[in-house]
Every structure is written in C-alpha cells, then in structure tokens.
C-alpha positions as CSV (number, residue, x, y, z in Angstrom):
1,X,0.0,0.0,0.0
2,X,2.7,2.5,1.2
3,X,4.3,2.5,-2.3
4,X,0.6,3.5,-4.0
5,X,-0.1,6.2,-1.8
6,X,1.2,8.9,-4.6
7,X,-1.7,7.8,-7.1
8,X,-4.5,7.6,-4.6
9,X,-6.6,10.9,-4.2
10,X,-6.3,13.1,-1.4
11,X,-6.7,16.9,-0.5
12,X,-4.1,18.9,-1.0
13,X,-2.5,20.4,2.0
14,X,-0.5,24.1,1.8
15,X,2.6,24.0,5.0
16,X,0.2,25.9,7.5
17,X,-3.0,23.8,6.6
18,X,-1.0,20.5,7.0
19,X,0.2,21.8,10.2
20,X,-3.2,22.7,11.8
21,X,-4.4,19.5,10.4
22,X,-2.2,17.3,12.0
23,X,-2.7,19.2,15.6
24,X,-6.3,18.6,15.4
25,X,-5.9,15.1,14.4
26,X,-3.0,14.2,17.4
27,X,-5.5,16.0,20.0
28,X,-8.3,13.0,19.2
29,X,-5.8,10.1,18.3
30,X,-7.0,6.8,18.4
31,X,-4.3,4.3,18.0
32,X,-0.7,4.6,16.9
33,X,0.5,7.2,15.2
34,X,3.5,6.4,12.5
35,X,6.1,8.8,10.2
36,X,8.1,7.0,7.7
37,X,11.0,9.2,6.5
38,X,13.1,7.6,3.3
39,X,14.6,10.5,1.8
40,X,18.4,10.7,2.6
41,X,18.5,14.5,2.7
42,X,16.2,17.4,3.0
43,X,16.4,20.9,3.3
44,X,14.9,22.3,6.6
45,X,12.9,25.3,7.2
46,X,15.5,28.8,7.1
47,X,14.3,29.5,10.6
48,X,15.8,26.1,11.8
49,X,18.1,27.5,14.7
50,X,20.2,23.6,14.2
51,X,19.5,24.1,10.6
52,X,21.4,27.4,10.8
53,X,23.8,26.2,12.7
54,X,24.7,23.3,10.8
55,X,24.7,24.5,7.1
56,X,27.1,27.5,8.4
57,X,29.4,24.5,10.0
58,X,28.7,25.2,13.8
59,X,28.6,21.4,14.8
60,X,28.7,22.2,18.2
61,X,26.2,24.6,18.4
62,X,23.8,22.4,15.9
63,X,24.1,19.9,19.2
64,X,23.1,22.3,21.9
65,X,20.1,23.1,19.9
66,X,19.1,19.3,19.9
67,X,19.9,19.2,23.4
68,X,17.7,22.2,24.3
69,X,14.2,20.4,22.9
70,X,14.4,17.9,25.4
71,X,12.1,19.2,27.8
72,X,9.6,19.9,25.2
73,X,10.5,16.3,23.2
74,X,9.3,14.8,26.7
75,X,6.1,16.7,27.2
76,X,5.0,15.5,23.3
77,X,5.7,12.0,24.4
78,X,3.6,12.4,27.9
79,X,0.7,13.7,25.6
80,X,0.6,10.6,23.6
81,X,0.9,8.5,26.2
82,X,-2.2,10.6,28.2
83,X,-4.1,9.4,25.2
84,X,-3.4,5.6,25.2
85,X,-1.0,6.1,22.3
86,X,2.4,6.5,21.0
87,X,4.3,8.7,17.9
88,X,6.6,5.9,16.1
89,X,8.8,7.0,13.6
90,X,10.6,4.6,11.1
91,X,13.6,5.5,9.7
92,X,14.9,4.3,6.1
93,X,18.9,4.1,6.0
94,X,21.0,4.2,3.1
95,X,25.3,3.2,3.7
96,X,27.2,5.2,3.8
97,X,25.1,7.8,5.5
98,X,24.5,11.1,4.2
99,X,25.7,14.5,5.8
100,X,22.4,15.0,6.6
101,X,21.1,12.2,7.8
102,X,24.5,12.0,10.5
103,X,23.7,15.4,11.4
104,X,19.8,14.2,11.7
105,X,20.1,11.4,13.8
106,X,22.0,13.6,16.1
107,X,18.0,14.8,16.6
108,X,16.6,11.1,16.2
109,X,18.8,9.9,19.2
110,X,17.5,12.7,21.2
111,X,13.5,12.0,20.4
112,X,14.1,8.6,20.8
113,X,15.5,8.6,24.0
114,X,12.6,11.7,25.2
115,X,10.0,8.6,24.7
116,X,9.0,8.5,21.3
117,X,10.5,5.3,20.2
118,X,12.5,5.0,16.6
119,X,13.8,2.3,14.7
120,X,16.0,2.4,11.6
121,X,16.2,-0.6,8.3
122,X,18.1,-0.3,5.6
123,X,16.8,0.3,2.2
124,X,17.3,-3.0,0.9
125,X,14.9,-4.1,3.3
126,X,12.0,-1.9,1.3
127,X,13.4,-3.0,-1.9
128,X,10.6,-5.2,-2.7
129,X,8.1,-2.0,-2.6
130,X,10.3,-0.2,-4.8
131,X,9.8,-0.6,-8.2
132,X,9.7,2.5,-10.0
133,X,11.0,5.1,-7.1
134,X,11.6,5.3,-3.4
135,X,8.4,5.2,-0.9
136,X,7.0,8.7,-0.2
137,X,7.3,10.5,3.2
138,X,4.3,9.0,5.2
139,X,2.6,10.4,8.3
140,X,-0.4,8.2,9.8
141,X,-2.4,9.5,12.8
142,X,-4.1,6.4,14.1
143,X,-7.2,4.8,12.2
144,X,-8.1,8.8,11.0
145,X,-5.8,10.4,8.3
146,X,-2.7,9.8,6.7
147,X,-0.8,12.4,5.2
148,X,2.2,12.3,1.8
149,X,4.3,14.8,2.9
150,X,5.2,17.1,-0.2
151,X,8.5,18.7,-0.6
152,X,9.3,21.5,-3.1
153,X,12.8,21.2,-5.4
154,X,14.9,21.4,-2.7
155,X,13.7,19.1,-0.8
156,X,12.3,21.6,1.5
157,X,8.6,21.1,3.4
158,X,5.6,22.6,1.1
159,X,2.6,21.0,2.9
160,X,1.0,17.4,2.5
161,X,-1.9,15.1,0.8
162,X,-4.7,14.0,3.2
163,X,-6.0,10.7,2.4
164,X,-9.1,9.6,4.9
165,X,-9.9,6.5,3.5
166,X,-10.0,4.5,6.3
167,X,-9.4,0.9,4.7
168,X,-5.9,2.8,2.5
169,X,-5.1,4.3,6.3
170,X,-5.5,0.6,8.1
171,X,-3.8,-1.0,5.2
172,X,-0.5,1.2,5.4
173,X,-0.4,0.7,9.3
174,X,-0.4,-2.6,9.0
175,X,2.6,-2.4,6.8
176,X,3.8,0.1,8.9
177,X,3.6,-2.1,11.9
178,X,5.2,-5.2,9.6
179,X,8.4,-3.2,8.8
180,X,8.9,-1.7,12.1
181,X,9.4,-5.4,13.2
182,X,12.0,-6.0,10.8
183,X,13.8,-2.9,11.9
184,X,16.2,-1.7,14.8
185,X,16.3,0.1,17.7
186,X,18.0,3.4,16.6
187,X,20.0,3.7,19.9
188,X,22.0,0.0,18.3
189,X,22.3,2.0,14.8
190,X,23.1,5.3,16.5
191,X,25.9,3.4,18.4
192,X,27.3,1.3,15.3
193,X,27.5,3.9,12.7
194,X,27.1,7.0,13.6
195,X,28.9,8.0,16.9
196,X,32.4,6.8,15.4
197,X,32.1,9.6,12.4
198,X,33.6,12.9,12.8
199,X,31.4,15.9,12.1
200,X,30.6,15.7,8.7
201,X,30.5,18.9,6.6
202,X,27.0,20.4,5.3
C-alpha cells in the first residue's frame, strides 16, 4: 500500500493547513500514530536554529540546539501516552550515511530517548516495494488520516496530501507495523554507525 499512496486521491494540503491539520488530528488520536521518513536528505525550514547552525558549520552549536528540545521532546511523548497512544517513527537508512542524515540522527537519538521510540532498516529491506521510485514520506495519525508529505525542489517542506480513506489508512499501518518489526532500535544503529564519524561537513 505504502508504495501507491502517490496515485490515490487526497486533498491537498499548503505548509500551515498541514500543520493545523495534523494538531487537530493528534488531539483526538486513536491508535498509533506512525512517520516514515526515506529521503536521505532534506532541506529544513530557514528559521531552523540547528539548521542554521549546521549548514554555516557550527557542529557544536547544531548539538546544543538538539539538546535544548528535550524538555519539550518529553512533554509530546507524555501527551501521547495521556491518550493511550504513541508517535513511532521509522527510519529508512542508506550506507554510507548522508551529511544530513548523521547530522539528523543527532536529533533522532534525542526524540528517541525523550519517549517516542525509533527504529531504523536499511533500504534493501523496502526493496521489494520499490519498483519505479523510493516510498513517499508518510505520516499516519491512528485509524483517522494519513498524510504524503510534499517537498518543493529542494527538498524543502511545502505541505501534504490527506487521504481519509479509512481501509488505504489501516492497510498502510499494517505495513507500517510489519516493517517496524524487521527494523532496529536506533539507539543500536546510533551506536554502530554513527557515533564513530567525525562531524561531517553540510
């Protein structure tokens, strides 16, 4: 399913719409709510304080800023688990990693570890979904909407696709939920491949 979600219809989503959306659809969740991120680089918002820091090659500062969300990382992760629930993420890895994917998982590490578990698999493990291109960026909130995040030329955030049809939304969990069993914990992936590297250059 994940692999059709580009030709099924949806409504189209502007940066700010997707954004409301998504807060009205994480204050009513009813299950587990899933991201899928495949993409091996993307350009953040300009306002991006570890953005900033990172593309003008403060390593160091790019950390504190990662290290300064924790508070609010750990107040996301109480909300979900108030509402019976829980915000997986699934990260698709490529060897050897990107810039920005070392300087992401820098950020993974820390949401991981603030309660909001992630697990990383390689891309040969979603080979056999990938046919003619790479899975789309995939946010599902529960059994209510799931949303193709759509990125402009530079790989930047432009807003989403909303697809509420509940029996596309269970079928993508379910493979969701089958590929986060085949994947690892990111603190084992984290530790392998990523501490050892020396700040890479953006």
């Amino acid at each position: 399913m994940l692999e059709r979600i580009r030709d099924l219809p949806g409504t189209s989503l502007d940066r700010k719409a997707y954004h409301a959306q998504m807060r009205t659809e994480t204050e009513h969740i009813s299950g587990i709510a899933w991201k899928l991120e495949r993409s091996q680089f993307f350009t953040e918002a300009a306002d991006d304080p570890a953005w900033q820091a990172f593309s003008s090659g403060d390593w160091d500062k790019s950390l504190a800023v990662f290290e300064s969300e924790r508070a609010d990382l750990r107040a996301e992760a109480a909300k979900y688990e108030r509402q019976a629930s829980q915000f997986r993420r699934l990260r698709i890895v490529e060897h050897p990693a990107s810039a920005y994917l070392q300087w992401e998982m820098q950020s993974l590490r820390i949401i991981d570890e603030s309660g909001m578990p992630i697990r990383v698999l390689p891309s040969g493990k979603v080979r056999d979904l990938e046919h003619d291109q790479p899975l789309p960026e995939v946010v599902i909130v529960g059994g209510q909407a799931l949303f193709e995040i759509r990125y402009d030329e530079q790989w930047t955030a432009c807003g989403a696709r909303c697809i509420e049809d509940r029996d596309v939304i269970r079928q993508a969990a379910m493979e969701m939920t089958r590929l986060w069993a085949d994947a690892e914990p990111l603190a084992v992936y984290f530790d392998r491949e990523i501490a050892p590297l020396p700040p890479p250059v953006a």
